[in-house]
Structures are given as C-alpha cells and as structure tokens.
N, CA and C of each residue as an Amber inpcrd file, in Angstrom:
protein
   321
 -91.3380000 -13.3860000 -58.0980000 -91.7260000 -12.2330000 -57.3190000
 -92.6140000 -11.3400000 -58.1900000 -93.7930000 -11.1870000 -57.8310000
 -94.9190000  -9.6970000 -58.3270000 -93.7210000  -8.7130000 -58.3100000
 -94.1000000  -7.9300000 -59.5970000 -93.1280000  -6.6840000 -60.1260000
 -93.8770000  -5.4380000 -58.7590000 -94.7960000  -5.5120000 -58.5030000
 -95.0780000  -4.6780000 -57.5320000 -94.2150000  -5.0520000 -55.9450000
 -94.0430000  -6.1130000 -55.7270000 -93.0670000  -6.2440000 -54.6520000
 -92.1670000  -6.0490000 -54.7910000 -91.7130000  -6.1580000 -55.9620000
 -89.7380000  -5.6580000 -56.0430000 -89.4270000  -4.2150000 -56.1890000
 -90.8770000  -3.4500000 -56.6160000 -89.9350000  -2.1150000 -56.6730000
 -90.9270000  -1.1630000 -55.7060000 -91.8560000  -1.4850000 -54.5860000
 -92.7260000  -0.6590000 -54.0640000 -92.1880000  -1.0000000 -52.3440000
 -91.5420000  -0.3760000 -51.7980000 -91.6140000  -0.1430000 -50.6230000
 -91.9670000  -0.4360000 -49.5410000 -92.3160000  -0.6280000 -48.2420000
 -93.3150000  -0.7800000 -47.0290000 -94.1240000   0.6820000 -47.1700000
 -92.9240000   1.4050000 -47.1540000 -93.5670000   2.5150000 -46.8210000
 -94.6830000   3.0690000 -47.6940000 -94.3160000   3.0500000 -49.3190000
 -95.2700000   2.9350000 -50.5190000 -96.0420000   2.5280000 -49.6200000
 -96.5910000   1.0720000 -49.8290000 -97.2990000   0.2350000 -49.3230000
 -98.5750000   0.7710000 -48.0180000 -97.5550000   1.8220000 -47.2630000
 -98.4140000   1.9840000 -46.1710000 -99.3740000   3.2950000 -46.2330000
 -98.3880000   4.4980000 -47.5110000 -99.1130000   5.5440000 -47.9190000
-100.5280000   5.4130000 -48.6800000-100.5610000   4.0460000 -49.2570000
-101.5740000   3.6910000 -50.2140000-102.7380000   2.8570000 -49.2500000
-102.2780000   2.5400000 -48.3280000-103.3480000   1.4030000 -47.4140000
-104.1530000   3.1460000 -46.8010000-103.3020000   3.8850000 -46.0910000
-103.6820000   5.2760000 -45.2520000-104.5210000   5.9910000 -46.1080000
-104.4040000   6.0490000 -47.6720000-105.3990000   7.0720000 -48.5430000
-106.7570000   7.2310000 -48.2210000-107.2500000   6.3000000 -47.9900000
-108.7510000   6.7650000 -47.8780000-109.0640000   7.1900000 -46.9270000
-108.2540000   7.2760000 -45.4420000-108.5300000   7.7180000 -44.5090000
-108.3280000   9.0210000 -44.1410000-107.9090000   9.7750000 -45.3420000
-106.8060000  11.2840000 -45.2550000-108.8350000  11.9950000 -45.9310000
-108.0530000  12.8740000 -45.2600000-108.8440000  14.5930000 -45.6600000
-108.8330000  14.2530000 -46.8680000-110.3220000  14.3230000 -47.2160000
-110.4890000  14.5360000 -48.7280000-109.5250000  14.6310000 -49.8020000
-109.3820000  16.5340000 -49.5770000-108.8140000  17.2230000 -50.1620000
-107.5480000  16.8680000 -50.5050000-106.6050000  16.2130000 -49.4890000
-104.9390000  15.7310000 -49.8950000-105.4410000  14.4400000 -50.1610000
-105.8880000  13.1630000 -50.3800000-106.2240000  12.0860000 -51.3320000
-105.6020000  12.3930000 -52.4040000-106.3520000  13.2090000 -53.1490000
-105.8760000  13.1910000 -55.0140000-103.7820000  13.6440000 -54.7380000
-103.5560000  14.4880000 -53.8990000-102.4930000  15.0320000 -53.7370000
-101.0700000  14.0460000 -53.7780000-101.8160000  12.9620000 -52.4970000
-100.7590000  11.9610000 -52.0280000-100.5880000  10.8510000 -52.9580000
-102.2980000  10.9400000 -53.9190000-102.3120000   9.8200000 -54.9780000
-101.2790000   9.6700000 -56.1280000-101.4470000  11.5510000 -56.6270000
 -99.9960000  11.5460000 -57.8020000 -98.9460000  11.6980000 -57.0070000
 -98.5590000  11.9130000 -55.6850000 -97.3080000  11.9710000 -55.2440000
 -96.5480000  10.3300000 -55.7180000 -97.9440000   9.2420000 -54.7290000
 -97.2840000   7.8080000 -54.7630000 -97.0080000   7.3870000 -56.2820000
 -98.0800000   7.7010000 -57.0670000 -97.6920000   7.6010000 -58.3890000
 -96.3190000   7.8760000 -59.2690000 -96.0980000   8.9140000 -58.8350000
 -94.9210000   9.6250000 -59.3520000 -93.6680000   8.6200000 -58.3300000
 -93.5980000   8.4680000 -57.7100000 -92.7340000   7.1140000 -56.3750000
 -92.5170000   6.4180000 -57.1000000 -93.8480000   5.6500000 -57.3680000
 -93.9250000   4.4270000 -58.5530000 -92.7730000   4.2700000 -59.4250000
 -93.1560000   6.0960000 -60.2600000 -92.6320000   5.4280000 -62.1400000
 -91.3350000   5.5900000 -61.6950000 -90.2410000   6.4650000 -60.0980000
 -89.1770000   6.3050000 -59.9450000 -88.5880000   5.2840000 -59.5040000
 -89.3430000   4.5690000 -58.9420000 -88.9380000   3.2140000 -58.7420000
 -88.8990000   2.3250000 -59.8600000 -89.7670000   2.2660000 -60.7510000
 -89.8500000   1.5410000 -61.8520000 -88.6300000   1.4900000 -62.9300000
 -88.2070000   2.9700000 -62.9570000 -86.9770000   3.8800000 -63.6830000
 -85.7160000   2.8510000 -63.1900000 -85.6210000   2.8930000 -61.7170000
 -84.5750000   2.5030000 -60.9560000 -84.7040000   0.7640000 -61.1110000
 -85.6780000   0.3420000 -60.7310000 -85.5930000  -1.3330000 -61.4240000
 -84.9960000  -1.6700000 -62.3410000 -85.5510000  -0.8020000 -63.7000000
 -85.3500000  -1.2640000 -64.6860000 -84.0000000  -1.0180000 -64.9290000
 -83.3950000  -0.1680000 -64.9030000 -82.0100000   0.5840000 -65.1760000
 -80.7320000  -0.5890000 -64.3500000 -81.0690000  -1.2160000 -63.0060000
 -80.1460000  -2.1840000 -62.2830000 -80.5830000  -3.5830000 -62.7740000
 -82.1580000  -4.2000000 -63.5070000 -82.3440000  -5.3300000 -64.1070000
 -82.6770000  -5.1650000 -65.2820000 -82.3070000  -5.7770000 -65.8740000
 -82.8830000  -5.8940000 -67.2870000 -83.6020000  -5.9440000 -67.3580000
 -85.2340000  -6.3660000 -68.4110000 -86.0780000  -7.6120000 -68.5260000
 -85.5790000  -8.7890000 -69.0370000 -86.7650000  -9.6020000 -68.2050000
 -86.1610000 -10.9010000 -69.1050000 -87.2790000 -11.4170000 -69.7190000
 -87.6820000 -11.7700000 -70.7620000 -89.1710000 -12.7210000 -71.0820000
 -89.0910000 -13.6460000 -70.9080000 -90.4330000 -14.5590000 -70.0420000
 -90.6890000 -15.8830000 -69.6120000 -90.6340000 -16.3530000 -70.9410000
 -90.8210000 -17.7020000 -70.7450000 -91.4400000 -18.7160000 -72.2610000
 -93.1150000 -18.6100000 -71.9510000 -93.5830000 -18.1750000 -73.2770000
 -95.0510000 -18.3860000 -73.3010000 -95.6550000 -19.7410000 -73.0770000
 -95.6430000 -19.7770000 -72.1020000 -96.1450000 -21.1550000 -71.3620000
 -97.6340000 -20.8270000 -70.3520000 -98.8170000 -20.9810000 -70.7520000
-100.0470000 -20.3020000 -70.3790000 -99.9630000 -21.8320000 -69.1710000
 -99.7200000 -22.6870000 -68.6280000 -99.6770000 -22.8890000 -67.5940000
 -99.0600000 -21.9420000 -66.5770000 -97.4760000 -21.5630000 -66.6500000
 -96.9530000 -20.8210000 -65.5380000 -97.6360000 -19.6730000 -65.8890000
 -98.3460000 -18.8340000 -66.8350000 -99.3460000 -17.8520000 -66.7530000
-100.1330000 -17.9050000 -65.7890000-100.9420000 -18.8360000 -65.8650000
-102.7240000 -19.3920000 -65.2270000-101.5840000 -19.2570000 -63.4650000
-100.6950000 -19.6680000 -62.8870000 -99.9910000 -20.0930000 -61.7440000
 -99.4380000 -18.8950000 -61.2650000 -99.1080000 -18.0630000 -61.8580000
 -98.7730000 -16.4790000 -61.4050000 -99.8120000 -16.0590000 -60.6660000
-100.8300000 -16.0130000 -62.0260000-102.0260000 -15.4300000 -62.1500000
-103.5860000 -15.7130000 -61.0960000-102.6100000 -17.1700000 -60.2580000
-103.8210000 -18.1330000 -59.3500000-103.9780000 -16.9240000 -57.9930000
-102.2320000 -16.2120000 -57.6000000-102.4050000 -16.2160000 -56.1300000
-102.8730000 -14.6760000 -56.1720000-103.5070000 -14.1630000 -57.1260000
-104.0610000 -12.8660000 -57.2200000-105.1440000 -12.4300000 -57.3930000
-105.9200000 -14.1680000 -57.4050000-107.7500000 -14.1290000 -57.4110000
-108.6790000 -14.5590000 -56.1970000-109.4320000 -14.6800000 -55.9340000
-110.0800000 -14.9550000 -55.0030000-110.1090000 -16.4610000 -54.8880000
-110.2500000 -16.9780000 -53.9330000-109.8890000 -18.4500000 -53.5900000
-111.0070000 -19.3860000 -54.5550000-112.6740000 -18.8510000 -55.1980000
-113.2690000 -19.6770000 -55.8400000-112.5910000 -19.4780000 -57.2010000
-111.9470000 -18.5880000 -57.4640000-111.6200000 -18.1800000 -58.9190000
-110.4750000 -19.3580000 -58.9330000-109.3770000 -19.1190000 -57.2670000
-108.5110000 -19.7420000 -58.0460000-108.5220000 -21.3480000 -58.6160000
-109.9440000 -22.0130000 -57.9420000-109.9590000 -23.1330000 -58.5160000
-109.8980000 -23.5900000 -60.4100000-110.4900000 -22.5760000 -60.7280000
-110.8620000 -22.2810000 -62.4100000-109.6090000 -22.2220000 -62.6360000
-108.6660000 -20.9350000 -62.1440000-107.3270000 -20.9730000 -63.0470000
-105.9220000 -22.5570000 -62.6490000-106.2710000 -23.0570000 -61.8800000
-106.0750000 -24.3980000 -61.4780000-106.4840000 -25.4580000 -62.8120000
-107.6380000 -25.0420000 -63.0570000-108.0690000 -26.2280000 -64.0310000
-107.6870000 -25.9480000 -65.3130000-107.4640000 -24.2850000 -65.4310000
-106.6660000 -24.1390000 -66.9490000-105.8050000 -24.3950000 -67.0160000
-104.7750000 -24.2610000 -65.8140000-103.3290000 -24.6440000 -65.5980000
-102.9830000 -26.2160000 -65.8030000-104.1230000 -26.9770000 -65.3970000
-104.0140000 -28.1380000 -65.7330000-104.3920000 -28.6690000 -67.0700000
-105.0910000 -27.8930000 -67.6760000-105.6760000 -28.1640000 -69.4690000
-104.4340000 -27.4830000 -70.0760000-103.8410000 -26.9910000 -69.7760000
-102.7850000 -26.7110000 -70.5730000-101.5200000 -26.6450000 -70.9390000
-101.1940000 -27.9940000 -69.2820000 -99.9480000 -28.4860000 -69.5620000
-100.4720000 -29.7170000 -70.0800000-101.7780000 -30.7640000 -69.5470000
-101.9770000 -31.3370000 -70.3560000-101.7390000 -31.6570000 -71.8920000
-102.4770000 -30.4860000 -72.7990000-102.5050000 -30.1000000 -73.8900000
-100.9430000 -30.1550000 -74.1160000 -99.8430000 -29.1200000 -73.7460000
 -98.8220000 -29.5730000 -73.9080000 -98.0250000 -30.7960000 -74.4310000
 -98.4320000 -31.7030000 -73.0820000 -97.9770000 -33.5390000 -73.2190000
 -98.7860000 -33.4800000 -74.3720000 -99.8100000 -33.5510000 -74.8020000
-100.5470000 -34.4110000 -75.8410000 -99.5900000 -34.1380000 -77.1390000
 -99.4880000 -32.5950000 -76.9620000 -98.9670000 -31.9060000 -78.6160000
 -97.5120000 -32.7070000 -78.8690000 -96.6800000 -32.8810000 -77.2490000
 -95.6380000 -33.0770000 -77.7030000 -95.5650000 -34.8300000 -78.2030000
 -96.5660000 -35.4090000 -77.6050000 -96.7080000 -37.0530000 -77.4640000
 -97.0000000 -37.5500000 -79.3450000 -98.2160000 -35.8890000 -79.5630000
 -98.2160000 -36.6260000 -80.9030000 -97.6650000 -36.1420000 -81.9650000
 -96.1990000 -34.9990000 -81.8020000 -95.6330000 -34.6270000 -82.4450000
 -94.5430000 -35.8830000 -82.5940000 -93.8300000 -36.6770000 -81.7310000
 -93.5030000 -37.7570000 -81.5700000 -93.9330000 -38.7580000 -82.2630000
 -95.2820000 -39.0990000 -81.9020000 -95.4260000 -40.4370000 -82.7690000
 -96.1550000 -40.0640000 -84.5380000 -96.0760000 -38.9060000 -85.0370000
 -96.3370000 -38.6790000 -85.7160000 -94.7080000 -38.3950000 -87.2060000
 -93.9470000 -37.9740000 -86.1770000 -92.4450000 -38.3350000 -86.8430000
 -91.9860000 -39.2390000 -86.7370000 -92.6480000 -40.3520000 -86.2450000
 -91.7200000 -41.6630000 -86.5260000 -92.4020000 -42.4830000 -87.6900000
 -92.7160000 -41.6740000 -88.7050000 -93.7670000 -42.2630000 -89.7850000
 -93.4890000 -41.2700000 -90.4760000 -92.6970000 -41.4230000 -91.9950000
 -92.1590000 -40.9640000 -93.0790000 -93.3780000 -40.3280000 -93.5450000
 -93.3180000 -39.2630000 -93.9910000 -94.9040000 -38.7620000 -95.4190000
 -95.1070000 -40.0810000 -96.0090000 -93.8400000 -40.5210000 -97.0730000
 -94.7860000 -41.7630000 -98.3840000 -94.7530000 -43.2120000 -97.3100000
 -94.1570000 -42.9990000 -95.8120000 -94.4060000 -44.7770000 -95.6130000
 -96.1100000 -44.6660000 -95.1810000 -96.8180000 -46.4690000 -95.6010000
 -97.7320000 -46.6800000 -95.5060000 -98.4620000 -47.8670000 -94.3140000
 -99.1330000 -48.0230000 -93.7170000 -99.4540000 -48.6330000 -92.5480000
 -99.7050000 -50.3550000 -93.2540000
C-alpha cells in the first residue's frame, strides 16, 4: 500500500482535488490547513505502526515505483526491474560456482 493511501482520507483526498477551484484567496488557506491533516495523520500512523524496512532489493523498488509513472515510462522501469533481478541470479549463480573452488585448488 502507497504511504499516502494509508494515512490520507477520502475526504483529504477530495479537499485537495477541490483546491484549484476555490477563491483564490482561501487556496493558500485550505493548502496549510490539509497540510497540517497530513503531518496529524502521519503522527497517528506512525505511533499505531511501526516502520518496517524493506530489503534493498532495487527490483521491488523499480515495481513500487512502475504504478506511479506514466504508462511509456513504465515500460523503462519494467526493464530495470528486469536487469536487476537478473543481475541478482547472475551474482548469486557466480557466487556459487565460484565457492566450489578452494583459493590454492588448481584447474
């Protein structure tokens, strides 16, 4: 789940879609209001969940990161996602066959 869906509201949601359509003048008003919403919600997340840190794994990065770009972009982060579990297998394939061969044994 996007950290913005778990702690922002409908209603959030609907004050921020309505902004540009408001009187000038209350824009900036309603802007630090929602803002200030925000960091209490954020307060309140954090305080009932912990954090937790993912494993730095720049595939499930690139895969978060796909459904928040534009549909040509997301092909690119698709192909990093795929170079870098790739890369993965390789590191682990030749961390493998690279320990089954002593430092002094010789071919």
């Amino acid at each position: 789940m996007i950290f913005d869906e778990a702690i922002l509201p409908k209603e959030l949601q609907m004050m921020k879609a309505f902004l540009p359509f408001l009187p000038a003048d209350m824009q900036k008003a309603l802007a630090i209001c929602i803002k200030w919403m925000e960091l209490q919600k954020t307060i309140e997340y954090f305080s009932r969940n912990p954090p937790i840190q993912q494993p730095p794994d720049m595939g499930n990065l690139m895969k978060h990161m796909k459904g928040l770009l534009p549909p040509e972009e997301q092909s690119q982060i698709e192909q990093f996602a795929d170079m870098f579990e790739n890369m993965d297998m390789y590191r682990e394939m030749f961390e493998g066959f690279s320990s089954s061969f002593s430092p002094d044994q010789k071919e």
